[in-house]
N, C-alpha and C positions, 0 to 999 in steps of 0.2 A: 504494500500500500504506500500511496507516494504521500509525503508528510505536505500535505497544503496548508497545514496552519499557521506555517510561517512565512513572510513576506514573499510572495509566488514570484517568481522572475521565468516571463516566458521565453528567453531566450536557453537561458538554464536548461528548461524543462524539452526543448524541442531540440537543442546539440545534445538532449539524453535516448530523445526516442530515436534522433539518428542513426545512433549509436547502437542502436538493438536491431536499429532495420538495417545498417551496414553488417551487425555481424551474421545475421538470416541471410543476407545475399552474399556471405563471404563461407556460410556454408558451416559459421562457427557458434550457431543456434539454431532452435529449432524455432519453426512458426508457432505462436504462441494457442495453443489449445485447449480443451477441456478434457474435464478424465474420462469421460464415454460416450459412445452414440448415445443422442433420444429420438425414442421413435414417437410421431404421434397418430392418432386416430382421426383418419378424414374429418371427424365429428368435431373438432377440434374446430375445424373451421364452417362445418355445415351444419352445426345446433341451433339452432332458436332459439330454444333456451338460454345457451352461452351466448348466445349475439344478446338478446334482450339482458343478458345481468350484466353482461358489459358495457352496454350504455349507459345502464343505473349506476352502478357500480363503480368502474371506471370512469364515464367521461360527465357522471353528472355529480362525481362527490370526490375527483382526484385531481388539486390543483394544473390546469394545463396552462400553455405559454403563450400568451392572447398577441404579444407584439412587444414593442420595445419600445421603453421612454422618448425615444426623436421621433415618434409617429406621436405625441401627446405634448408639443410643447410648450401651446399657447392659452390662454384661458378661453375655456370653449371650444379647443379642439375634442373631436369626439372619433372611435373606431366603434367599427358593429361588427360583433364576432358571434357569428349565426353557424360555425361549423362542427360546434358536440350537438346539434340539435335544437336549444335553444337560443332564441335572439335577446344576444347582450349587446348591450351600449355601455363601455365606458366614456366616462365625461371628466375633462381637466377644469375643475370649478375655480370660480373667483377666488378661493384663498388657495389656489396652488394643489388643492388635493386632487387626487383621480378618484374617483371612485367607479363604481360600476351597478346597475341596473338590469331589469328587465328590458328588453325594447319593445311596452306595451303601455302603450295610453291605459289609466285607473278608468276612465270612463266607459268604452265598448271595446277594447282590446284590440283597438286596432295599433298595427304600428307605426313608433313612433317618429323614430329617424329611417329613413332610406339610405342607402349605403354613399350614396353621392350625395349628401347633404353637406352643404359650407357650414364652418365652424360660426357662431354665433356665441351672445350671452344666455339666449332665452332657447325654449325647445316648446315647437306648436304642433300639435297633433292635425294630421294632414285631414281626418273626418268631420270632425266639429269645432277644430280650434282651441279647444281645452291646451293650456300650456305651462310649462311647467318651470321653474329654476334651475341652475347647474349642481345644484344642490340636490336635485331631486322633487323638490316641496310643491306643493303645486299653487300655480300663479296665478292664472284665469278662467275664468269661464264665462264663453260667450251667452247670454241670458241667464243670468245666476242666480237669477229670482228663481228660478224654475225648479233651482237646487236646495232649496231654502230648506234647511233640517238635515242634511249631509253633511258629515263630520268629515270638512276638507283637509285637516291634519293628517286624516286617515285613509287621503286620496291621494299621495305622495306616489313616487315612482317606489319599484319594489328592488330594495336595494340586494347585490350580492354580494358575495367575498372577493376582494381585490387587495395585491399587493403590487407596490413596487420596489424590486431590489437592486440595483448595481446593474438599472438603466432597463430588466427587466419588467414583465408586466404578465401576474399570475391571476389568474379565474377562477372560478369555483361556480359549473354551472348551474347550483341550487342555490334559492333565496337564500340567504341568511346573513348576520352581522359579525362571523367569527370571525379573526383576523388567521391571514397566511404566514406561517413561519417559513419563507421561502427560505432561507439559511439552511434552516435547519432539512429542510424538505429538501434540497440537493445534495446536503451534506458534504462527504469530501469533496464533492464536485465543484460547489461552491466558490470555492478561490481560485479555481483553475476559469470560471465562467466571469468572476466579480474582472480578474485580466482584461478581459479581450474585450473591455469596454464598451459593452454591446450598446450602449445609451445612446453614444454618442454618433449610432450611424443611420441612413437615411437611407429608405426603401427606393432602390430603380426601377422595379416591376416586380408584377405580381400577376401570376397566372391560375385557372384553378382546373381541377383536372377531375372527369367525373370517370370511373371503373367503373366494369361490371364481374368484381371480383369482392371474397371478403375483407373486409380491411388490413386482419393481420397476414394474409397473402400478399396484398400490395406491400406493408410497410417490411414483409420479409425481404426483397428485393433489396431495401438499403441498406439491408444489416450485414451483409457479409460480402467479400469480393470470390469467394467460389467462381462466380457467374460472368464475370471480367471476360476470359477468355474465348468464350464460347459466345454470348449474346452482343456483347461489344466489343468484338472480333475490328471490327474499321473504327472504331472511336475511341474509345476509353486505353484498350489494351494495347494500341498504340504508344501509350506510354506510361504504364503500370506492368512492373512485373509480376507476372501471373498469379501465386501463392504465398505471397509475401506478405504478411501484415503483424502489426502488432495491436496489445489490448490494455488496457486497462479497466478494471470493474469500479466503481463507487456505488454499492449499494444497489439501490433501482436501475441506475445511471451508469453510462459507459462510454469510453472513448475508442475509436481506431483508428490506424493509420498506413497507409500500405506506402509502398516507395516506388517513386520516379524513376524512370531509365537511367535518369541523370545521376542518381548517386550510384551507380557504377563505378562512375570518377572516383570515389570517396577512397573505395575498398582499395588502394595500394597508396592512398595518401598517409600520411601520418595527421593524426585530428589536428593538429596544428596550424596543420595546410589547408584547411576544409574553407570553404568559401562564406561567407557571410547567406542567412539565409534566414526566413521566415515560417516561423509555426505552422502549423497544417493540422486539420483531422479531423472527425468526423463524431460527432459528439449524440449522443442517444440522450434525450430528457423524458424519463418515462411518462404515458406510454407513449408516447404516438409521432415523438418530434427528433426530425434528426436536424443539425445543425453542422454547418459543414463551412469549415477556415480554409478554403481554396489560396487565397493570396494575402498580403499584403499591400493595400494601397498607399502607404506612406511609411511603414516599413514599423508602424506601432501597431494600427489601427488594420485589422481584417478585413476584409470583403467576405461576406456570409451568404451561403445557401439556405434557406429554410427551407424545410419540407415538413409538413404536420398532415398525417392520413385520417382521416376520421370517421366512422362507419355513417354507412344513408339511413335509409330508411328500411330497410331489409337488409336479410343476412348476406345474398350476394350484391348489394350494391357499396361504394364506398366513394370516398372523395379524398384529393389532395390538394392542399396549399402551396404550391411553391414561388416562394420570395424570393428576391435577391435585395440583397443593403449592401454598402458602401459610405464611405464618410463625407467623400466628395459627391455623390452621386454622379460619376463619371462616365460614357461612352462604352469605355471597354466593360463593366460589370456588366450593362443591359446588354452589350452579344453575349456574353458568356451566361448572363439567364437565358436569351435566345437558345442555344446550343445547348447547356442542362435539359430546358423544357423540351426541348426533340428528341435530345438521346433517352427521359426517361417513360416519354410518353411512347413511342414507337418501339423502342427496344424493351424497357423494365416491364411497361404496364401492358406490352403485349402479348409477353408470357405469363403474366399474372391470369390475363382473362382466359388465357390457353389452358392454364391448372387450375382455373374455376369450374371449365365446360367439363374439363377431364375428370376431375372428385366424384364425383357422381356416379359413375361409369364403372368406378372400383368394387373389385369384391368384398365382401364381408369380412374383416377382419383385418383389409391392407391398410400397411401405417408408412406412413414418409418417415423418413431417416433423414436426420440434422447430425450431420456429423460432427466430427472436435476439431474442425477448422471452422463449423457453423455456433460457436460457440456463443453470441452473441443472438443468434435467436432463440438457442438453449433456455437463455435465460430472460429473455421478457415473454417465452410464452411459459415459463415457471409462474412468473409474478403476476402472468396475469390472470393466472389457474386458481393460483393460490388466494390473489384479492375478490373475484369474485367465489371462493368457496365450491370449485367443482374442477376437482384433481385431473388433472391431464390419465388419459389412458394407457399406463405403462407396459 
């Protein structure tokens, strides 16, 4: 376990993981594994049941990762994050706070904000005008006479749980006024993520991607580079050596990293000689989000891939988020979302729908095999066996 509790130095930390992936390709370590196959039971992904207690379970009571502090900067900026199923509205109010809400006018339920709404002080309900503060509290009502004996106290927006940490921005898709220990909720992770200064960077685009596969089928695609070779045979493996990666576990949470053609160079240098070079890697925030340090834009500051899977409305349907940030919001991030969004929608999510049609089809009894270089799917489909209460099929 790497000690984050003391002053994190990302340079430190990435001439370390170098270091493990020059001696994998120098042939003087092994690629970092687990200790056994798991096999699982198609049902695994074709339950009902398990799709329906993972909604509940998972994505409506286990803090997820709504966005990031530079999409909320102003008073009155507002995001609507409508992808666990329910429509949230966060709001940056008048005294600086964010909080988060339902996106449901208190009067006929209809919604509040549309997703292309300008930032404002006030928030109007597009049916009847009922409007509300940044606060929540509610403001007006067009013929109020009409309401005479309604306890508007008690006509307020329906607040949620929201946190923000170290430029972070955490959800909790059910009502309520608990507060998020994100700290604590990422744990070791924490300081390796408080680094990479995620606050302070600025969305380039944003695409969204509908499947007709289960969700944890799509979000298995980004969890292991097995599939390099074979599926992104003209893109990716171009310059990725084929089985090479390293791991790290924190908990829920996990990071990997696989290596460039270009440290080839490395393996007869002596570290001394190693070239100046920037962080990289591919970070899992359970369940559903991967985060991915491609580059360095100015050589502190990341350029980030978001990706967040989150199941539809049925068990074979699901969705993706994929973002791209940057500090500068510069030219070259938006091709390189360009290019992510092609290679995972044509390559990743094509096989996905291919072992959706195929599940089916299987005999009684047949289990897929995750092997101990798939060690990372290992284990968030443990956790996620485990948090809704229905034991994988060993």
């Amino acid at each position: 376990m790497l000690d984050l509790e003391k002053s994190f130095d990302l340079d430190k930390e990435w001439r370390g993981m170098l270091r493990r992936l020059v001696a994998q390709l120098d042939n003087k370590q092994l690629p970092d594994l687990s200790d056994s196959v798991l096999e699982l039971d198609s049902e695994v992904y074709t339950s009902s049941e398990r799709f329906a207690r993972e909604r509940t379970e998972v994505f409506r009571r286990q803090p997820l990762l709504a966005g990031f502090s530079g999409e909320l900067v102003n008073v009155g900026d507002r995001l609507c994050f409508d992808a666990a199923g329910v429509p949230v509205l966060l709001l940056r109010g008048e005294d600086g706070v964010l909080r988060a809400f339902l996106n449901i006018c208190t009067h006929r339920a209809s919604k509040l904000v549309a997703d292309d709404d300008d930032s404002s002080c006030h928030l109007v309900c597009p049916f009847h005008g009922w409007s509300y503060n940044l606060d929540g509290s509610l403001k007006g009502q067009p013929l109020s006479e009409a309401f005479a004996g309604l306890d508007k106290t008690a006509k307020g927006l329906v607040r949620l749980p929201v946190a923000e940490w170290e430029g972070m921005v955490f959800v909790i898709a059910t009502p309520g006024d608990e507060d998020i220990d994100v700290k604590a909720y990422l744990g070791d992770m924490a300081p390796l993520l408080a680094a990479l200064k995620l606050g302070e960077l600025k969305k380039n685009a944003q695409d969204h991607l509908a499947v007709k596969a289960n969700w944890k089928l799509v979000l298995d695609t980004g969890r292991e580079i097995y599939h390099v070779p074979v599926v992104h045979r003209n893109t990716l493996a171009k310059n990725l050596y084929s089985h090479t990666m390293i791991v790290d576990n924190f908990g829920l949470h996990n990071r990997y990293s696989g290596a460039s053609k270009e440290l080839a160079k490395l393996k007869n240098k002596s570290e001394s000689e190693w070239p100046e070079s920037c962080y990289q890697g591919v970070h899992y925030i359970y369940p559903n989000t991967n985060l991915s340090i491609s580059r360095a834009v100015d050589g502190q500051t990341p350029m980030v891939s978001l990706s967040r899977t989150f199941p539809g409305s049925s068990v074979g349907e699901s969705y993706t988020y994929l973002s791209t940030y940057s500090r500068d919001g510069d030219q070259q991030s938006t091709d390189i979302h360009q290019m992510v969004v092609k290679i995972v929608d044509t390559e990743d999510y094509v096989q996905a729908e291919q072992i959706w049609k195929n599940i089916e089809h299987q005999p009684k009894g047949f289990k897929l095999a995750l092997g101990r270089n798939e060690a990372l799917l290992q284990r968030y489909h443990l956790a996620i066996a485990e948090q809704i209460a229905m034991p994988l099929n060993l």
